[in-house]
C-alpha positions as CSV (number, residue, x, y, z in Angstrom):
1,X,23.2,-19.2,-18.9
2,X,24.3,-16.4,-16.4
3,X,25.6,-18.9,-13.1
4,X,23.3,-18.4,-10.4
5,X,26.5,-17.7,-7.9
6,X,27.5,-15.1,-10.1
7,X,27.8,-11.4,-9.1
8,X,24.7,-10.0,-11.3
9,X,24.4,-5.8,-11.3
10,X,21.6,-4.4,-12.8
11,X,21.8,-0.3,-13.2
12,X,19.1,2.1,-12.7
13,X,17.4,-0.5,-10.5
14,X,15.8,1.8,-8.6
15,X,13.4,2.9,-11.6
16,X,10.5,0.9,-13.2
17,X,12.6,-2.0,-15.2
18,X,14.8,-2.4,-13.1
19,X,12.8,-3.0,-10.3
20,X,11.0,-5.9,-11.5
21,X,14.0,-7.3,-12.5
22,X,15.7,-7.4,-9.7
23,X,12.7,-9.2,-8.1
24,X,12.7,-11.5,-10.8
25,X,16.9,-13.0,-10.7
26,X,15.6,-12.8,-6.7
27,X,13.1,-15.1,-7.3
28,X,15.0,-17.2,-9.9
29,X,17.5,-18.1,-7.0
30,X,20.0,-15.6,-7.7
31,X,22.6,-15.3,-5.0
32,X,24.6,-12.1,-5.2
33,X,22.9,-8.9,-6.8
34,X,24.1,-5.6,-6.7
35,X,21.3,-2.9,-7.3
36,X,22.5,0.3,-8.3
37,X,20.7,3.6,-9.3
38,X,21.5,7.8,-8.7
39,X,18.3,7.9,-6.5
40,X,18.0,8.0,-2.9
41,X,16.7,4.7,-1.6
42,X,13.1,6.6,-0.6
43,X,12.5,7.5,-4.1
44,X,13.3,3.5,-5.4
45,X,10.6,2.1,-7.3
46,X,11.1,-1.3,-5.5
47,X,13.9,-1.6,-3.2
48,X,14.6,-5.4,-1.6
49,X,16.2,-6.6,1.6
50,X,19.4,-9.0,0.7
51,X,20.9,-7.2,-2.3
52,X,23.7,-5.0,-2.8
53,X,21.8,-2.0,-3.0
54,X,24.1,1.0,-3.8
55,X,23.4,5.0,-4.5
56,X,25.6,6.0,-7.5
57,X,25.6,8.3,-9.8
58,X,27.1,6.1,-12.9
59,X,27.5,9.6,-15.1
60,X,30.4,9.6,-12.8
61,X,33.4,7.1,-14.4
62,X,34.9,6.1,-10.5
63,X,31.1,5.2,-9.5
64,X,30.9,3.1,-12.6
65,X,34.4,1.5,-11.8
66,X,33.0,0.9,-8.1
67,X,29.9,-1.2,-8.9
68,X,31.3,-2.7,-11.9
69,X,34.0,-4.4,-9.4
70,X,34.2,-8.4,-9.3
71,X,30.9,-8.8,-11.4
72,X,30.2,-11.6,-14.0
73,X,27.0,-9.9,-15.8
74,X,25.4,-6.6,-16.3
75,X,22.3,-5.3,-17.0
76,X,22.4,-1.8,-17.7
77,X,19.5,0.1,-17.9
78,X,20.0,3.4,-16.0
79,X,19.6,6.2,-18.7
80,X,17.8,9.6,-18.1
81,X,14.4,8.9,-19.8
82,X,10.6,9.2,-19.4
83,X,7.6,9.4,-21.6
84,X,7.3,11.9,-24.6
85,X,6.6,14.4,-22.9
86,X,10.0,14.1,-21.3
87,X,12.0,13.4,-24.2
88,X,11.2,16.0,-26.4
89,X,11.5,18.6,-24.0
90,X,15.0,17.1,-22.3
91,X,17.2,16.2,-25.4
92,X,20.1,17.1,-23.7
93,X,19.2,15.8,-20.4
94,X,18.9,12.4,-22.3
95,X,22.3,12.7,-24.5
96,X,23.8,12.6,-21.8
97,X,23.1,9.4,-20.5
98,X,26.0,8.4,-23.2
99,X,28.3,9.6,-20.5
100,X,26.9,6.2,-18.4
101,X,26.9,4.2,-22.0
102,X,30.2,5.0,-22.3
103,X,31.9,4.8,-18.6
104,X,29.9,1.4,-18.1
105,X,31.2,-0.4,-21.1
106,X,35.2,0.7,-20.2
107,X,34.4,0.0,-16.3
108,X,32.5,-3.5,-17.4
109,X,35.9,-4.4,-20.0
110,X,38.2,-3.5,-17.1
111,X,36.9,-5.6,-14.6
112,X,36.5,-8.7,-16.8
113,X,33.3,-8.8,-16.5
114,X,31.9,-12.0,-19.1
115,X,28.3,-10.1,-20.3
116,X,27.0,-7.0,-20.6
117,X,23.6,-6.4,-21.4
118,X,22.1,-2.9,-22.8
119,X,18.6,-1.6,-22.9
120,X,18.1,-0.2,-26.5
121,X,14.9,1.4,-27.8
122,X,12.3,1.7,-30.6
123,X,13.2,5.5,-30.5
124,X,16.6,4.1,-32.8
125,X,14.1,3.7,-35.6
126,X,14.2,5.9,-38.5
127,X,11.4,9.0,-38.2
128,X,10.4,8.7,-42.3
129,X,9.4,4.9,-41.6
130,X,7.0,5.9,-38.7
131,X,5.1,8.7,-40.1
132,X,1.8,7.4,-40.8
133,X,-0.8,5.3,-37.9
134,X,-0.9,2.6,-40.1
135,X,2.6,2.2,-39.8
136,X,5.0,-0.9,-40.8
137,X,6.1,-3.0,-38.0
138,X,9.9,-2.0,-37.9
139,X,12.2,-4.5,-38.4
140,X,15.8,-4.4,-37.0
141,X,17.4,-3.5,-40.2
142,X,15.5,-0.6,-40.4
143,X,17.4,1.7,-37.7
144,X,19.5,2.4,-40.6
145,X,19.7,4.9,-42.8
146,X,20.1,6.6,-39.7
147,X,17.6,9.1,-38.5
148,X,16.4,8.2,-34.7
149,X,14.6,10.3,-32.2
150,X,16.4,13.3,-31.8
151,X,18.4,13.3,-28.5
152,X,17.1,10.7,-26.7
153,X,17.4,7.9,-30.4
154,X,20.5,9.2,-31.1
155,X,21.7,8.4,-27.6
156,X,20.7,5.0,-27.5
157,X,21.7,4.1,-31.4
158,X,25.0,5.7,-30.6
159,X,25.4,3.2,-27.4
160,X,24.6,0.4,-29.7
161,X,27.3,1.1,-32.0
162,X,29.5,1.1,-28.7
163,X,28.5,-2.5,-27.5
164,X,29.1,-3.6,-31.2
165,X,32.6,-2.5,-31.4
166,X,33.5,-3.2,-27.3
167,X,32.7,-6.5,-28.4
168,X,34.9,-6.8,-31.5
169,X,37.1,-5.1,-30.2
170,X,37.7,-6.0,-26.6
171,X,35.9,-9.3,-26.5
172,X,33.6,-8.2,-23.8
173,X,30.0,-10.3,-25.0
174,X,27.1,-7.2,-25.8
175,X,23.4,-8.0,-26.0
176,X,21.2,-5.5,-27.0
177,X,17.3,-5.3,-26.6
178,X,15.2,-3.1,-28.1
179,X,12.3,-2.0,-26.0
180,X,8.9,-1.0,-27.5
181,X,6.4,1.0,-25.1
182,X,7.1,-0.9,-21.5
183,X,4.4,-0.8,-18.6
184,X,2.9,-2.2,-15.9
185,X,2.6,-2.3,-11.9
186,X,5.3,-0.3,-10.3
187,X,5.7,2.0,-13.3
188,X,5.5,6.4,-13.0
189,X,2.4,7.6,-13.3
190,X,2.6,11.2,-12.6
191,X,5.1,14.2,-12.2
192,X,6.4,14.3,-16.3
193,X,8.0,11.3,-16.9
194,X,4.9,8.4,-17.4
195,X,4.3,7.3,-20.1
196,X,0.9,6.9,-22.0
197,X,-0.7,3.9,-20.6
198,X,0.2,5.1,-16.6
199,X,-0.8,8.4,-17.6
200,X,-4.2,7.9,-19.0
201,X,-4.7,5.3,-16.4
202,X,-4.1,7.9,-13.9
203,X,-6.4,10.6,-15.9
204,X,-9.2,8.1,-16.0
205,X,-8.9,7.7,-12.3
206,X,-8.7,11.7,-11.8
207,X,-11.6,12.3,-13.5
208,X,-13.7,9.7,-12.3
209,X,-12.5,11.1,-8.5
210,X,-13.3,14.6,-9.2
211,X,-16.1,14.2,-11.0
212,X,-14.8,16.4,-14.1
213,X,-15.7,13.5,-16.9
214,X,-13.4,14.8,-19.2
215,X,-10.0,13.4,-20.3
216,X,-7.4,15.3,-21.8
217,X,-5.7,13.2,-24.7
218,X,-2.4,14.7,-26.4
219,X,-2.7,15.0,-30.1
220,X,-5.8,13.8,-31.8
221,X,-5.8,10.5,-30.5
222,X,-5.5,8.4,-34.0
223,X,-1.6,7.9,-33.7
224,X,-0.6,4.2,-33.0
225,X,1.8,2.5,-31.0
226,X,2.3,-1.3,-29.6
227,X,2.6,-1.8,-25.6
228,X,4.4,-4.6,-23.9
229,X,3.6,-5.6,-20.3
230,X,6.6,-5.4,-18.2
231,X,6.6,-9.3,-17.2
232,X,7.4,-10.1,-20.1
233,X,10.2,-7.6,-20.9
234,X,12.0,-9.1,-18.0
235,X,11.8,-12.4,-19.3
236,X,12.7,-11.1,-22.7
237,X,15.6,-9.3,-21.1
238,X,17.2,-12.2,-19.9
239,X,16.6,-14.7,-22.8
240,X,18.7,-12.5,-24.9
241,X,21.3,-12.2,-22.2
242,X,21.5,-15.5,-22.1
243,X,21.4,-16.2,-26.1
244,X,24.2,-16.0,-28.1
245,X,22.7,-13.3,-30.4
246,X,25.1,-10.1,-31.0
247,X,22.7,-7.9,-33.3
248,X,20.1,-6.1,-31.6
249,X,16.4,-7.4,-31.3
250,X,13.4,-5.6,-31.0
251,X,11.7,-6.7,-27.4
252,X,8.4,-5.7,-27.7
253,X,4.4,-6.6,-28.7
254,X,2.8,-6.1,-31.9
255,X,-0.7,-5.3,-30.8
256,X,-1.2,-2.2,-32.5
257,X,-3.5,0.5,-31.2
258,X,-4.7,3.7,-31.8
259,X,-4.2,6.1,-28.6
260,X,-7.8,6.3,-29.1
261,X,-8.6,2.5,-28.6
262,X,-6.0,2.6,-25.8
263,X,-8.4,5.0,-23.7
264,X,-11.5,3.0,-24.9
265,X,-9.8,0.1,-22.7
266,X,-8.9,2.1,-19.3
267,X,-12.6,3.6,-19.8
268,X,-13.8,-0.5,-19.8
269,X,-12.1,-1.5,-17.1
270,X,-13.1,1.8,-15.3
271,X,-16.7,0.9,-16.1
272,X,-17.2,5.1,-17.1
273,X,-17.1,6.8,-20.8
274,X,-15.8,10.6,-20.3
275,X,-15.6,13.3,-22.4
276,X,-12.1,13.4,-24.6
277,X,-10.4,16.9,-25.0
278,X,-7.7,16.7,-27.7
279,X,-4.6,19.1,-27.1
280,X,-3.0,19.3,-30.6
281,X,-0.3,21.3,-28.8
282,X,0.8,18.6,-26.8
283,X,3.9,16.1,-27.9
284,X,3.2,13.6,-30.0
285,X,5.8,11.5,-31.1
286,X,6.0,9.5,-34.4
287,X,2.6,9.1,-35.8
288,X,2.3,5.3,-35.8
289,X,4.9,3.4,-34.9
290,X,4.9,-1.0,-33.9
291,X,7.4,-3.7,-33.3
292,X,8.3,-6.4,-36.1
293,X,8.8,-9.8,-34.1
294,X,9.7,-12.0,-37.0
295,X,13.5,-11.8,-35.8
296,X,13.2,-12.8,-32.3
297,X,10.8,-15.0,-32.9
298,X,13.3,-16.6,-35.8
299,X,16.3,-16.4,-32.7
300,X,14.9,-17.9,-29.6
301,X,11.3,-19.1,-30.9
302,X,9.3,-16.3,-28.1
303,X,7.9,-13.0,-28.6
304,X,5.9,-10.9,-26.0
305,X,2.1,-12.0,-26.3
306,X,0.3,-10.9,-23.5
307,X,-2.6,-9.2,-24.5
308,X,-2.8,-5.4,-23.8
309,X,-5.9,-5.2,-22.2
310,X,-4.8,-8.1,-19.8
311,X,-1.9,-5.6,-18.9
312,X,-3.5,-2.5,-18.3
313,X,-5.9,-4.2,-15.9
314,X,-2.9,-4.8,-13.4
315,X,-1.7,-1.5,-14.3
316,X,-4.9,0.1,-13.8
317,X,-5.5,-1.2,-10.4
318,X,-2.4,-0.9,-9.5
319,X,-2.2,3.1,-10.3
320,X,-5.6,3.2,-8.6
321,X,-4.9,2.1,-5.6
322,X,-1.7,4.1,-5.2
323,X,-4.3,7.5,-5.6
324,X,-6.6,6.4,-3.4
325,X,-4.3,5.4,-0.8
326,X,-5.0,2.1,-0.5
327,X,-0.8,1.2,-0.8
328,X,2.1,3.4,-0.4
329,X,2.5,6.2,-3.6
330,X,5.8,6.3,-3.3
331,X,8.6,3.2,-3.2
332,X,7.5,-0.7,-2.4
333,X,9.8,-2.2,0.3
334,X,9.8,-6.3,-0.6
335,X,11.3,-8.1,2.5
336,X,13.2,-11.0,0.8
């Protein structure tokens, strides 16, 4: 177990992930944290009084060096990233978030720092195991034959192979989590980067608002994917931190749903049925793709079980309230 006097950083804290965590080792009694992310403070998802809050831009080795400085544990998340629409559109923008991979692994083995934690994905998996809705859960040994995401997969299977070999090599102690599909409260909802629960959260609410009725869903609304709530990919997070498990793990639920049945539970909690426009144009992804839990389930006897529409409740409301103007659209300042 990470000491709770340790110096704990957690990268790209100013996003979505990040965020929450942070609040979390704060409300676990953690002492000293240093929050980190290239944003300006404004433009922080959630940005709390008492920590080490810095501005860098980790792309940068010396920033990397600077905030990796007397710490005991890392979290690093910060990567360039967003929803599908971002990725597929951005490959480059999100291949080069290895330069961060790369320059917080040597910063982290320099300093002496004892763990190092990196954020994985499901985009590692291979795209000929995910191209039907009815899709197997994807199992940890199936990142290989090699054949992830383009850009964005490539990125973070290439960063995985890093932590495997800093490790063996160097000694410095790697966890890696694979995250499947995170939301929640606090999340992006709007301007490119949301993913598909925020965003049709946010469509609902628009067309409710404007009277329209009608929903615009990207592709034809029968590919799958599994959700997890973001409560409990912090607490995933930092049980494999904290576990002496060196292989990656798949962090994620395996609720599967069709896109389709995701909108038939914003519409319920909405209390409205609207008309559905499908834009076959639009990016799509993998056509089905879900998280096989048997492994972290076999390592530390947990796996994500909140129930999806539990989760988009929260988020729901949450989102809601932001467009109506009920709370602040931008950041969330937590006195702590």
């Amino acid at each position: 177990m990470i000491d709770k006097d340790a110096l704990v950083l957690v990268t790209g804290a100013g996003g979505f992930i990040g965020g929450h965590l942070v609040a979390d080792l704060i409300e676990r009694g953690f002492r000293r944290i240093r929050a980190v992310d290239r944003k300006p403070f404004e433009d922080w998802h959630q940005l709390f009084q008492g920590v080490d809050n810095r501005v860098r831009d980790l792309a940068l080795k010396e920033c990397c060096d600077d905030v990796c400085a007397g710490t005991n544990a890392i979290f690093n998340l910060a990567a360039d990233m967003g929803g599908m629409g971002f990725i597929e559109t951005h490959k480059a923008e999100c291949m080069l978030s290895v330069l961060i991979s790369t320059h917080m692994l040597t910063a982290a083995r320099d300093a002496g720092t004892e763990r190092f934690f990196y954020s994985s994905s499901a985009c590692v998996y291979a795209a000929d195991r995910q191209t039907e809705a009815d899709v197997v859960p994807l199992a940890e040994h199936m990142a290989y034959p090699a054949m992830p995401e383009d850009g964005y997969g490539w990125e973070k299977l290439f960063s995985e192979r890093m932590c495997r070999h800093f490790h063996e090599d160097y000694g410095l102690v790697t966890r890696v989590a694979r995250y499947h599909n995170v939301y929640g409260p606090h999340g992006t909802y709007e301007g490119g980067r949301e993913k598909a629960p925020a965003a049709i959260c946010r469509k609902v609410i628009e067309a409710v608002q404007s009277g329209r009725n009608s929903i615009e869903i990207w592709g034809d609304g029968e590919q799958t994917r599994s959700f997890t709530y973001i409560s409990e990919c912090v607490l995933g997070t930092q049980m494999i931190m904290n576990s002496d498990i060196g292989e990656p793990l798949n962090l994620g639920s395996e609720e599967l749903v069709t896109i389709n049945q995701l909108v038939d539970i914003v519409e319920d909690i909405a209390g409205v049925r609207l008309k559905r426009v499908y834009n076959l144009d639009a990016p799509k992804g993998v056509r089905g793709r879900n998280s096989d839990n048997s492994l972290i389930l076999e390592k530390l006897g947990w796996a994500p079980s909140v129930h999806l529409r539990d989760g988009m409740e929260q988020t729901y409301r949450w989102i809601h309230d932001r467009i109506a103007g009920v709370q602040p659209r931008v950041a969330d300042r937590i006195a702590v």
